[in-house]
C-alpha angles and dihedrals in degrees: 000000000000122000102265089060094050093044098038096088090050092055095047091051095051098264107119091121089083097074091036087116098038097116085068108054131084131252085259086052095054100041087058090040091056089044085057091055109043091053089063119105088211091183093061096043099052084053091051101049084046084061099262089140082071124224116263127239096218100172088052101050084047082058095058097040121112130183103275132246101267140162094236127195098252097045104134096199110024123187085248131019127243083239100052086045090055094052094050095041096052087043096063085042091060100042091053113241100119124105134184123219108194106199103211101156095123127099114213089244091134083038098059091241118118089206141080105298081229088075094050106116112220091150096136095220109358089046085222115175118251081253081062100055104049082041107062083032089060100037086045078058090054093047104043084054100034102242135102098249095200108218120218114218120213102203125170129223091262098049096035110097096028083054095047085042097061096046089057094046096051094040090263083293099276103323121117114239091254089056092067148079132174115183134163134225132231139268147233131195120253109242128217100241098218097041107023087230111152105252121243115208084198148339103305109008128074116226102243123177135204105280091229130267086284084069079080091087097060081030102071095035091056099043092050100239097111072064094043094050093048089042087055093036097257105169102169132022118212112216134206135149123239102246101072113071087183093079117110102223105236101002107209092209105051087046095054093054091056089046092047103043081043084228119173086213135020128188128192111213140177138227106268110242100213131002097256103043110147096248135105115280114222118212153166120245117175092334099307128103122253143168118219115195115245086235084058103042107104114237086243099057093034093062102035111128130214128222089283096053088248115130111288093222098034105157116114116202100223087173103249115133143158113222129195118239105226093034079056089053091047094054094052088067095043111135100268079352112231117002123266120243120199132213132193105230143168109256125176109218134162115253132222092279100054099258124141106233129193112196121213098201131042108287108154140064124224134177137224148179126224121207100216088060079089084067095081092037091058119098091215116017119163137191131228126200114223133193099248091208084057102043111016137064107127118194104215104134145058117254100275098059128120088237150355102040145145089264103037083057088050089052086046100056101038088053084046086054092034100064092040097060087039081058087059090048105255121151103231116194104236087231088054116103111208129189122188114206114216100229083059106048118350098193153357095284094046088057092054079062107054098043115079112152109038116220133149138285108218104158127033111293132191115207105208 
C-alpha cells in the first residue's frame, strides 16, 4: 500500500492535519505515524464525534429502573442453595472449564504510582503486588481442585509491556507458560472537542487512549484467546479487575449461581452504603438487566426508599462477573459491537504550529466501552449479592482520600484474616496485622484445618 491509499480515509474524513509535520521525522516516525492510522476506523469515528453514541435520558431510564432481580445474602429460600451453588461451582472448576480474565489495564495515576497498578504492593505484612494477590488466589484454586486454571491478562498499551515485563522477571509468578495470557486492548483517538480534529500528543505521534474495559470483547477475539479457551474447553470466564486484592479468584459460588440459573452473565454486587456512593447501580429496565453510572443516577432515584426504609435501588456494580464463553463469542460479532460512552478530559496535545499545550480545563473527547453494557444485551443475566467485607476493597486512591485506598484495602484484608484465624479459635492481639496467603489457607474452612492447637497472635504474622 503506498501513502496516498492509507491516507487517503483521513483525508477524506477531514483529518490531513496528522501528517502536517511529516517532512521533519524520521523513517522510524513515520513508520509509527502510518501504523496509528491505519489502525483508525475513520468511518466510525466520524459517526461518534457527529453524536452517534446518543445521548443518554438519564433521568428517564432512572425512572424506569427497578431493583433487580437478584439472589441477596439474607435471602432465606433461595431458588438455589448456597450448597447446591458450591457443588456446581467446584464441578466446572474441576473439570476444567473455568477461566480467569484479570483486567490490568490501569496505570496508579490516582494512586501516586507511575506503573501498572498490577505492580502496586498492598500485601499487609508480605507486601505482596496487587499481581501477586489475584495470582496466588487463582494457582491455590488449581491446587485445592486439582487443575491449571490458565489466567488471561488485559493489559493497555501503556501497561503492556511493563506488565508483561513483570511476569517474566518473577517466573510468571508460579503459572506455567501455557497457564497465561497476556493480551492488550484497544485502543481510540483522542478528539479535539470544538473542531473534531484527531488530537496529536506530539509531532509525529497521535494521543490514543485505552478503549475501556468494554474494549475486552474485540479484545479476546483478536488476540485469539476466545480460540484458546474453546479449544481447552473453556466454557465460562470469571472476571475481576486488578484493583481490588479482596477477590476470590474463581469463586465457586458464584460460579455455581450463573451455572445453575444457565445465565449468559452474571454480576456480584454489594449493598450500596449510601445513595450517592460512587459505584455502578444495577438495575431492571424493562426486564433486562442494566448498570447506570452514580454520576448519572438522578438525586430523585438515588435516594428513593423501599417499604423497609433501605435504599430502593441498592445494588452496587464491584466489577466481578462470570461470562459465558460463547455468549462472549457472540458479542464479539455483534452489529458496531458495544456502544461507545464519551467523556469530556484534559488531554495535552501539540497545536498547528508545533507547540506542546497543556489544557487546564477539559478539552478533548474520548470514548470508551463499558463492559456491563452486555448485561442488557444477555438473554438470561442474573445478580448475586456479595458480602463487601468478603469480596470488595478497591485501591483507587492515594492515602488521604475519603475511600478506596492503599490503607482502607490493608485494613480489609487483616480483619478478613482476622476473623478466619479467630474462627479457628486463635487469639489474635488487636494491634497484630495478619495476612493469609491463599496457598496457605484459602478460606475460612481451610484455616479451621490447619490450625490444630489455638494460640495467640501477638506480633504481625504472615501465613504462608
Amino acid at each position: 500500500m503506498d501513502a496516498s491509499d492509507w491516507r487517503a480515509a483521513a483525508h477524506k474524513f477531514g483529518q490531513s492535519h496528522l501528517f502536517q509535520f511529516w517532512s521533519q521525522h524520521s523513517e522510524a516516525q513515520r513508520a509509527h505515524l502510518k501504523a496509528q492510522v491505519q489502525s483508525i476506523d475513520f468511518s466510525q469515528l466520524a459517526a461518534l464525534v457527529a453524536g452517534a453514541d446518543e445521548s443518554v435520558d438519564w433521568s428517564e431510564l432512572a425512572d424506569r429502573a427497578q431493583p433487580p432481580d437478584a439472589i441477596r445474602l439474607n435471602e432465606v429460600s433461595p431458588q438455589f442453595s448456597r450448597e447446591e451453588a458450591m457443588a456446581s461451582g467446584e464441578q466446572a472448576i474441576r473439570e476444567g472449564k473455568i477461566g480467569m480474565i484479570l483486567v490490568a489495564g490501569g496505570q496508579g495515576t490516582r494512586l501516586g504510582f507511575d506503573q501498572p497498578k498490577g505492580m502496586f504492593r498492598i500485601g499487609p505484612v508480605s507486601n505482596r503486588s496487587l499481581f501477586s494477590m489475584h495470582a496466588d488466589s487463582l494457582l491455590a484454586s488449581s491446587k485445592r481442585y486439582g487443575v491449571s486454571i490458565p489466567m488471561f491478562v488485559m493489559t493497555s498499551p501503556a501497561t503492556d509491556a511493563a506488565t508483561r515485563e513483570c511476569f517474566k522477571k518473577h517466573k510468571n509468578l508460579g503459572f506455567n507458560e501455557d497457564d497465561l495470557s497476556v493480551f492488550c486492548q484497544g485502543t481510540m483517538p483522542a478528539i479535539d472537542a470544538l473542531t473534531g480534529q484527531i488530537l496529536l500528543e506530539s509531532l509525529s505521534s497521535i494521543a490514543l487512549s485505552p478503549d475501556g474495559h468494554g474494549g475486552i470483547v474485540s479484545a479476546l477475539d483478536s488476540s485469539g484467546i476466545l480460540s484458546l479457551a474453546q479449544d481447552r474447553g473453556i466454557e465460562n470466564f470469571f472476571y475481576a479487575q486488578v484493583d481490588n486484592p479482596l477477590v476470590r479468584a474463581c469463586d465457586p459460588v458464584l460460579i455455581g449461581y450463573h451455572l445453575l440459573s444457565r445465565s449468559q452473565m452474571t454480576t456480584q454486587v454489594v449493598s450500596k452504603r449510601f445513595a450517592k456512593e460512587r459505584v455502578g447501580n444495577v438495575v431492571s429496565i424493562d426486564g433486562r438487566t442494566h448498570i447506570i453510572e452514580y454520576s448519572d443516577l438522578p438525586d430523585s432515584a438515588a435516594n428513593q426508599l423501599d417499604i423497609s426504609g433501605a435504599l430502593r435501588l441498592w445494588a452496587g456494580n464491584i466489577a466481578i462477573h462470570v461470562i459465558d464463553r460463547d455468549f462472549a463469542t457472540q458479542a464479539a460479532t455483534f452489529d458496531h459491537g458495544l456502544p461507545f460512552h464519551r467523556a469530556s478530559k484534559l488531554v495535552p496535545y501539540v497545536d498547528s504550529e508545533g507547540r506542546f499545550v497543556k489544557p487546564t480545563v477539559p478539552n478533548a473527547i474520548k470514548f470508551e466501552r463499558f463492559v456491563f453494557d452486555l448485561l442488557p444485551r444477555a438473554e438470561r443475566a442474573i445478580v448475586v449479592e456479595g458480602d463487601p467485607a468478603e469480596v470488595f476493597a478497591p485501591v483507587k486512591n492515594a492515602d488521604g482520600a475519603s475511600s478506596d485506598t492503599p490503607t482502607s484495602a490493608r485494613n480489609a484484608l487483616v480483619q478478613q484474616h482476622r476473623r478466619w484465624l479467630e474462627q479457628a479459635g486463635v487469639r489474635v492481639s488487636d494491634q497484630a496485622k495478619v495476612e493469609i496467603n491463599p496457598c496457605w489457607a484459602l478460606d475460612a474452612s481451610e484455616v479451621q484445618k490447619k490450625i490444630h492447637k489455638p494460640s495467640d497472635i501477638l506480633v504481625d504474622t504472615y501465613f504462608a
